[in-house]
C-alpha positions in Angstrom: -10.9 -8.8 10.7 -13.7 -10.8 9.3 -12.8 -13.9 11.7 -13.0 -11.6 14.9 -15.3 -9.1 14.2 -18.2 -10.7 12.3 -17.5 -14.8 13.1 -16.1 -14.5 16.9 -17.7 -11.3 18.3 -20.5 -11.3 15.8 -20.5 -7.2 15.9 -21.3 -6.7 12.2 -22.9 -9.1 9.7 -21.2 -10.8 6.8 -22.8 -7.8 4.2 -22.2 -5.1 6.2 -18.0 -6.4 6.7 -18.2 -6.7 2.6 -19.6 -3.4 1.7 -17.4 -1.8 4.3 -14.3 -3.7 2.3 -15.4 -2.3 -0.8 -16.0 1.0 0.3 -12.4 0.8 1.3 -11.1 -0.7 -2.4 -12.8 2.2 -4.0 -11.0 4.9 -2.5 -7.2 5.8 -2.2 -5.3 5.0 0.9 -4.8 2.0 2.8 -7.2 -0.5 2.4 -7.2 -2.5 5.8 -6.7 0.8 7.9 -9.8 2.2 6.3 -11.7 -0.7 7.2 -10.8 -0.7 11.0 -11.8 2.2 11.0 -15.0 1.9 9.2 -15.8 -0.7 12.1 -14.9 1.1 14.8 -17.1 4.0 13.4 -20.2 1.3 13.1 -19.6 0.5 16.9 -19.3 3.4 18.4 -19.6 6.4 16.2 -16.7 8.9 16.4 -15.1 7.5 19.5 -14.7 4.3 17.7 -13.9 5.7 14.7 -10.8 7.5 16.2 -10.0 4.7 18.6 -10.2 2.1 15.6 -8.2 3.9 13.6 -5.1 4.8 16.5 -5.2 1.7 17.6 -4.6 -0.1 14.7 -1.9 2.0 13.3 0.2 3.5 16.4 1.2 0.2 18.5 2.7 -1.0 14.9 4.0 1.5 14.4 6.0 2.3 17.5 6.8 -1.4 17.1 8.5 -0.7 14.0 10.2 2.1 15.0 12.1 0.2 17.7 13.1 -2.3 15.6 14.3 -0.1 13.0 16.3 1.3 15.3 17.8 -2.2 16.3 18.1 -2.9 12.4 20.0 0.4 11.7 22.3 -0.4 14.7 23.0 -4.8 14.4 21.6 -5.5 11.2 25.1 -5.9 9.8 25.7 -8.6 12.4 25.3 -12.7 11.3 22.8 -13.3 14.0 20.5 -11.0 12.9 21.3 -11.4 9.3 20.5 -15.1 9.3 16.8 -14.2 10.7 16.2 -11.8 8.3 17.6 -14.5 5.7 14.8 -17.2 7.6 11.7 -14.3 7.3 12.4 -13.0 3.1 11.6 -16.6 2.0 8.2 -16.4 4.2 7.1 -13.0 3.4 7.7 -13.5 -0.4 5.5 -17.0 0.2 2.8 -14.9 2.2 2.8 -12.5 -0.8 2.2 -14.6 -3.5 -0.5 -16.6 -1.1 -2.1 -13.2 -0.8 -1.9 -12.2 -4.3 -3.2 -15.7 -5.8 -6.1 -14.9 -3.3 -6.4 -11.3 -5.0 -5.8 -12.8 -8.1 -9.2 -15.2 -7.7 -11.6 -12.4 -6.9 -10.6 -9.8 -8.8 -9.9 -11.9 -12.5 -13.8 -12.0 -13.0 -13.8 -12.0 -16.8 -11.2 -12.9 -20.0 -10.9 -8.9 -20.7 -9.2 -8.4 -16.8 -7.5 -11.5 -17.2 -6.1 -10.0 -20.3 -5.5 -6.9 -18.6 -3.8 -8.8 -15.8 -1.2 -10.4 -17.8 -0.3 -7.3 -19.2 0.5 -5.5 -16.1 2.5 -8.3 -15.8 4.7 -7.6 -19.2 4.9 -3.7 -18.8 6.0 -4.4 -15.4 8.5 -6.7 -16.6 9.9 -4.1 -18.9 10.1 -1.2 -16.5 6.9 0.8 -17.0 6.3 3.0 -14.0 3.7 1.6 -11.8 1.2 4.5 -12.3 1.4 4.2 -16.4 0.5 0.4 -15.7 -2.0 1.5 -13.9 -3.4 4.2 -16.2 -3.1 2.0 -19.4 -5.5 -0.8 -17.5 -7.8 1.4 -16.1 -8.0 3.4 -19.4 -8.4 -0.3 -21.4 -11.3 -1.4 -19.1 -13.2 1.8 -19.4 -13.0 2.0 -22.8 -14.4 -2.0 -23.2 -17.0 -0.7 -20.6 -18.0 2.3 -23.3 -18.0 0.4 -26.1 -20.5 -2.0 -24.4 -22.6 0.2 -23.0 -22.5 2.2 -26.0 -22.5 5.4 -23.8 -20.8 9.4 -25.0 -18.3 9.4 -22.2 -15.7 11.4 -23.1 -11.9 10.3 -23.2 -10.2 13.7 -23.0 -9.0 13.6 -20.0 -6.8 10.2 -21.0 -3.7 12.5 -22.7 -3.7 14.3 -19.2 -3.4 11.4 -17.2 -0.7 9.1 -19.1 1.4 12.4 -19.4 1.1 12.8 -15.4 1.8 9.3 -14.9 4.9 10.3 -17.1 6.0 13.2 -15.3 6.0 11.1 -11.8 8.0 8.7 -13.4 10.5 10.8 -14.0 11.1 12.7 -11.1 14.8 13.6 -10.4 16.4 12.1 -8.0 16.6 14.8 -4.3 18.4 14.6 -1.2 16.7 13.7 1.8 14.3 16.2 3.1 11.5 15.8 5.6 9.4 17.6 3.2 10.0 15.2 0.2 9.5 12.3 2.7 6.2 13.1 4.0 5.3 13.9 0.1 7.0 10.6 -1.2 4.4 9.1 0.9 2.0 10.5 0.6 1.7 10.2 -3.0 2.1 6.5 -2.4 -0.8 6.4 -0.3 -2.9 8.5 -2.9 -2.7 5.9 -5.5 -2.3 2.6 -3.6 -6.6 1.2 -3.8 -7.6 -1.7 -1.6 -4.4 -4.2 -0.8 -1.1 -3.0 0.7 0.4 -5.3 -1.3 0.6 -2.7 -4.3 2.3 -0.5 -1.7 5.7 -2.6 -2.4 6.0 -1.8 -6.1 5.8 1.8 -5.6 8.1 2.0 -2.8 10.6 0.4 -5.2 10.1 2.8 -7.7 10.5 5.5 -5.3 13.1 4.8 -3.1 15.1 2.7 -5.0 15.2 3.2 -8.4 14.5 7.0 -7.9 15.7 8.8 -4.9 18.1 5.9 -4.2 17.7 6.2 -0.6 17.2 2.9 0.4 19.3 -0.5 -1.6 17.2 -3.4 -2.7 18.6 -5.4 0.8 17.1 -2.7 2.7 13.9 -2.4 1.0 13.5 -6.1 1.5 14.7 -6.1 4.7 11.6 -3.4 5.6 9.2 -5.5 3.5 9.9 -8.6 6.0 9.7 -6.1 9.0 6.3 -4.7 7.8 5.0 -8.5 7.5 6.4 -10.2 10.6 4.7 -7.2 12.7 1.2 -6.6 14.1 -1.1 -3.9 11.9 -1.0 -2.6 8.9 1.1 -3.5 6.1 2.1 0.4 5.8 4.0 0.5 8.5 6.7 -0.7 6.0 6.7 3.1 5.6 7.6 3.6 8.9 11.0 1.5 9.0 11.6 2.8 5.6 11.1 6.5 7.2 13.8 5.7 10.2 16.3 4.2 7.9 16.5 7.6 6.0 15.7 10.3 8.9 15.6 8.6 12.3 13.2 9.4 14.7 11.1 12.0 12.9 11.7 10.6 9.5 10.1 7.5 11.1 7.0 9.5 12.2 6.9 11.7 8.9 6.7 8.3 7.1 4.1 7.2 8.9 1.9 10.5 8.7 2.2 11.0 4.9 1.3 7.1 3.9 -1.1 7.4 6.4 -2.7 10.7 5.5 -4.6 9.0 2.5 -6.4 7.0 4.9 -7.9 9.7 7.1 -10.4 11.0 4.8 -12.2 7.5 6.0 -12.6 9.3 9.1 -14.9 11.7 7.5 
């Protein structure tokens, strides 16, 4: 985005591309979908808003779809096996080339370092993704109150860990439209700034506790989610097809989605 829109077709400056990014890290939902949309609203006002924003998301999406439904139907066969064996190794390099990149902008001092390497360790232990979360973001604004030196009260800490405790443990469901769309959007609540995040959670969800998908098929929608046009997300949507067809495809893609809309406003 910042190659075409502010080096190639010069329509925003370098500041206004950067604010626009952060803007878009500081509120839930996807990060990159936000930001189109952000652009498109610059442009053109609502038109572009709404045309930035469909654009974007729908032509991946429908991509997805179709090869999901090509996945669901050959995916067992050695051609298409030995392509998806070709992509993983790629995607998991693209990853870790993205998250290095993360890694260098967003490690700015020792204390998120630190922080950073324990994320690591909880995650490496089977924390929930959310109590990872809450126990960093609870660390860093307690170093930034003891700095400042300012009364900010903490009570609101028990609350969160225990929520983060009670998503955790969420009993495993059959498959329902309505615990799909929810599933997702959930996801899409507490996934800030990169999509990249978006893998752990759909782990946790779908694999470990719903037990919709197996760990080949939530790699195998990883790879499709990479190797497509737009928005990392639409991971969701071959996740969503695997489970319900058609409309579980399109429910997917609403809820994880959903998160990102209040951009628009």
């Amino acid at each position: 985005m910042e190659n075409e829109f502010v080096r190639k077709r010069h329509w925003i400056t370098e500041a206004e591309f950067l604010d626009r990014l952060a803007a878009a890290s500081l509120i839930p939902g996807p990060g990159s979908t936000e930001v189109a949309i952000f652009i498109g609203q610059a442009k053109r006002g609502w038109a572009g808003l709404v045309i930035g924003g469909c654009c974007f998301i729908i032509p991946a999406a429908l991509l997805v779809t179709f090869i999901a439904a090509v996945y669901e139907r050959f995916g067992s066969l050695p051609q298409v096996a030995g392509i998806l064996y070709g992509i993983k190794p790629a995607v998991i390099a693209i990853i870790l080339q993205a998250l290095w990149s993360l890694a260098r902008t967003a490690i700015k001092s020792k204390l998120l370092a630190v922080l950073g390497v324990l994320a690591v360790f909880l995650s490496g232990f089977g924390v929930a993704p959310l109590v990872v979360l809450g126990i960093a973001g609870i660390a860093s604004g307690g170093a930034e109150w003891f700095k400042r030196r300012a009364d900010v009260s903490l009570t609101a800490i028990p609350v969160f860990g225990r929520f983060g405790v009670l998503l955790g443990t969420a009993a495993a469901v059959p498959v329902s439209m309505i615990r799909l769309f929810l599933s997702f959007l959930k996801i899409g609540a507490v996934v800030f700034g990169s999509g990249y995040l978006l893998l752990v959670f759909l782990r946790t969800e779908f694999v470990d506790r719903l037990h919709w998908l197996t760990e080949k098929q939530l790699i195998d929608a990883v790879a499709v989610g990479q190797f497509t046009p737009g928005p990392v997300f639409t991971t969701a949507t071959f996740i969503g097809y695997l489970v319900a067809g058609i409309p579980g495809a399109l429910i997917a893609t609403l809820g994880i989605s959903c998160r990102g809309l209040h951009s628009w406003l």
